[in-house]
C-alpha positions in Angstrom: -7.0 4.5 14.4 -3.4 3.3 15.0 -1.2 4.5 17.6 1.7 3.5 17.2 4.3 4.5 14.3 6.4 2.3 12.6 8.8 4.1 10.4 12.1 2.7 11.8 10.5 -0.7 10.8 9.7 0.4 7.7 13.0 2.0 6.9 14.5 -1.5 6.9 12.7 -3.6 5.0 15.1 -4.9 2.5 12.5 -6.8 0.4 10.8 -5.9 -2.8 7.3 -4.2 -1.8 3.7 -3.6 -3.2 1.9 -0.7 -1.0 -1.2 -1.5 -2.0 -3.9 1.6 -1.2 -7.7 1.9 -2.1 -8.7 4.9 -3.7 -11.3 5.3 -0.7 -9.4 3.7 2.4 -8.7 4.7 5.8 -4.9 5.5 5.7 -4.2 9.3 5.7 -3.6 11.2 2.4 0.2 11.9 2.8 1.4 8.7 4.6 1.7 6.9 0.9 4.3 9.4 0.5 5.8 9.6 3.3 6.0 5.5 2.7 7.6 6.0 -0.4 10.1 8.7 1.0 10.9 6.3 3.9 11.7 3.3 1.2 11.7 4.7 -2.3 12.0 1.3 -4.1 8.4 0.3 -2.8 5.8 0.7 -5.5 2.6 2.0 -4.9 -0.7 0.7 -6.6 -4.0 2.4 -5.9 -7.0 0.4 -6.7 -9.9 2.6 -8.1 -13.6 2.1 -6.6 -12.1 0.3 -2.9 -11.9 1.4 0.6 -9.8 0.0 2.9 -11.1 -3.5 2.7 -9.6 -3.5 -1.0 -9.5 -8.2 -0.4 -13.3 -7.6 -0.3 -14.0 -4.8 -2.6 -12.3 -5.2 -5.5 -10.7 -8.5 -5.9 -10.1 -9.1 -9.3 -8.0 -5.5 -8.9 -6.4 -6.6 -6.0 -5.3 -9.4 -8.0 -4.1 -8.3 -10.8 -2.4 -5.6 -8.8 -0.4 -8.9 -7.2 -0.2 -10.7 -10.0 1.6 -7.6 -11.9 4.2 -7.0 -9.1 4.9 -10.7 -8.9 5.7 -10.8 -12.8 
C-alpha cells in the first residue's frame, strides 16, 4: 500500500500520541511495534471487531478509545 516510510518523522514527534489500530486493519503485524520502539511514550489502543476503517466500524470504540487518552 504505502511506499514511502516515515520513521524519521515519526521519531520526532514530541507530542502525546494515541496509535489507534483495528484488530482487522491493513497496517502490517509488526509496525505497531516497531511504532512503539521508534517513540515508546505513544500508547497503543486496538479496537476489537474493526478493520482499518475503525471511524466507520466501530465508533462508539473509537470514541471511547479518544475520550480515554484525552482524560
Amino acid at each position: 500500500m504505502a511506499t514511502t516510510a516515515y520513521w524519521p518523522e515519526w521519531s520526532r514527534i514530541t507530542c502525546p500520541t494515541l496509535l489507534i489500530q483495528g484488530e482487522h486493519g491493513t497496517m502490517p503485524p509488526d509496525e505497531p511495534a516497531t511504532m512503539l520502539t521508534h517513540r515508546p511514550a505513544t500508547r497503543l489502543t486496538r479496537i476489537p471487531n474493526a478493520g482499518h476503517d475503525v471511524h466507520l466500524d466501530q465508533p462508539d470504540g473509537l470514541y471511547e478509545a479518544i475520550r480515554t487518552f484525552l482524560a
